[in-house]
C-alpha positions as CSV (number, residue, x, y, z in Angstrom):
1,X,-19.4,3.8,42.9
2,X,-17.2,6.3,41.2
3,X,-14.4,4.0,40.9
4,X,-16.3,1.4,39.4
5,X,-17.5,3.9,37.0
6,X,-13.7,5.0,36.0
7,X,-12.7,1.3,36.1
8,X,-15.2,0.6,33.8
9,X,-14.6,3.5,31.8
10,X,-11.1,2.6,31.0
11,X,-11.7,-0.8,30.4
12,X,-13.4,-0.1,27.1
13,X,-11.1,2.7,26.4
14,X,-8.8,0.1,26.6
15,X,-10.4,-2.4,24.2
16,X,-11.3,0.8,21.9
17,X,-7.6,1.4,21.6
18,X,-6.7,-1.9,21.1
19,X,-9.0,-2.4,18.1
20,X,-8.0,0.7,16.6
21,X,-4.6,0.2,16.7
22,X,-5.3,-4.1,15.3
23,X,-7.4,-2.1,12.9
24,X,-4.8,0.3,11.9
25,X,-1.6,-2.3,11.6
26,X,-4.4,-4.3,9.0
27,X,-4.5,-1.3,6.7
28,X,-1.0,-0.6,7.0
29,X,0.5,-3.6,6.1
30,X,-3.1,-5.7,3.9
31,X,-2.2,-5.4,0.6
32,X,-4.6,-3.6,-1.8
33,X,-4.6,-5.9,-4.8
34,X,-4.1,-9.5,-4.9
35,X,-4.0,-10.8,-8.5
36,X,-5.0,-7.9,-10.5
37,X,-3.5,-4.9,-12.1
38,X,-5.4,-1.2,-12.1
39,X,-4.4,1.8,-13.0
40,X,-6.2,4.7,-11.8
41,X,-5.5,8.3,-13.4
42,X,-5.0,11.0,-10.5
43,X,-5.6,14.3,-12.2
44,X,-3.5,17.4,-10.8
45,X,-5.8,19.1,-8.3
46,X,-7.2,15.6,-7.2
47,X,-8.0,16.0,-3.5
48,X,-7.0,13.3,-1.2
49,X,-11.0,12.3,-0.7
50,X,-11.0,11.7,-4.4
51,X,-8.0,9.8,-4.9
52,X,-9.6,7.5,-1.7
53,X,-12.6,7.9,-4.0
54,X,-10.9,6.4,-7.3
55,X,-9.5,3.8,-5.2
56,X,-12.3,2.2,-3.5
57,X,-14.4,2.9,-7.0
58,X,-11.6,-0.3,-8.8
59,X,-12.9,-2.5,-5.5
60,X,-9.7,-2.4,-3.9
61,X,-9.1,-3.7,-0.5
62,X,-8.7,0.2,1.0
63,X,-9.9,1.0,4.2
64,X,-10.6,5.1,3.2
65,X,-10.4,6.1,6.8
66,X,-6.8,4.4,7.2
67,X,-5.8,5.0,4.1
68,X,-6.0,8.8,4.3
69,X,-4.4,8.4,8.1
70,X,-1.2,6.7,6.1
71,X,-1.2,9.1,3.8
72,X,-1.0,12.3,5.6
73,X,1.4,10.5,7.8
74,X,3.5,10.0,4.7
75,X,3.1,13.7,3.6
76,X,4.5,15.0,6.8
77,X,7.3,12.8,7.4
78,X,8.9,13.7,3.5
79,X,8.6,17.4,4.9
């Protein structure tokens, strides 16, 4: 019984994973605009939640979740 348990367990730990990570290689590479150009004015002081904030505010394809995942990741690999 316990085995099926942990089989089943990791099966949809498996899937999880596997849709996160399809999830995460869509925001990483889906471009934000298609035919459009928007500026957006990021005030010193503007916190990453309100930058995510502006962005999804000019309808742009941004996932917010993914795109603040990116953009830590960019922070700490320029340090």
């Amino acid at each position: 019984m316990n085995s099926k348990i942990i089989g089943f367990t990791l099966l949809i730990l498996s899937f999880m994973g596997g849709w996160l990570w399809m999830d995460y290689q869509s925001a990483l590479h889906q471009p934000a605009l298609v035919d459009k150009t928007v500026y957006i004015e990021i005030e010193k002081g503007d916190s990453l939640d309100r930058i995510t904030d502006k962005l999804v505010d000019q309808k742009l394809a941004v996932k917010p979740f993914w795109f603040k995942v990116i953009a830590l990741q960019e922070m700490h690999s320029k340090t």
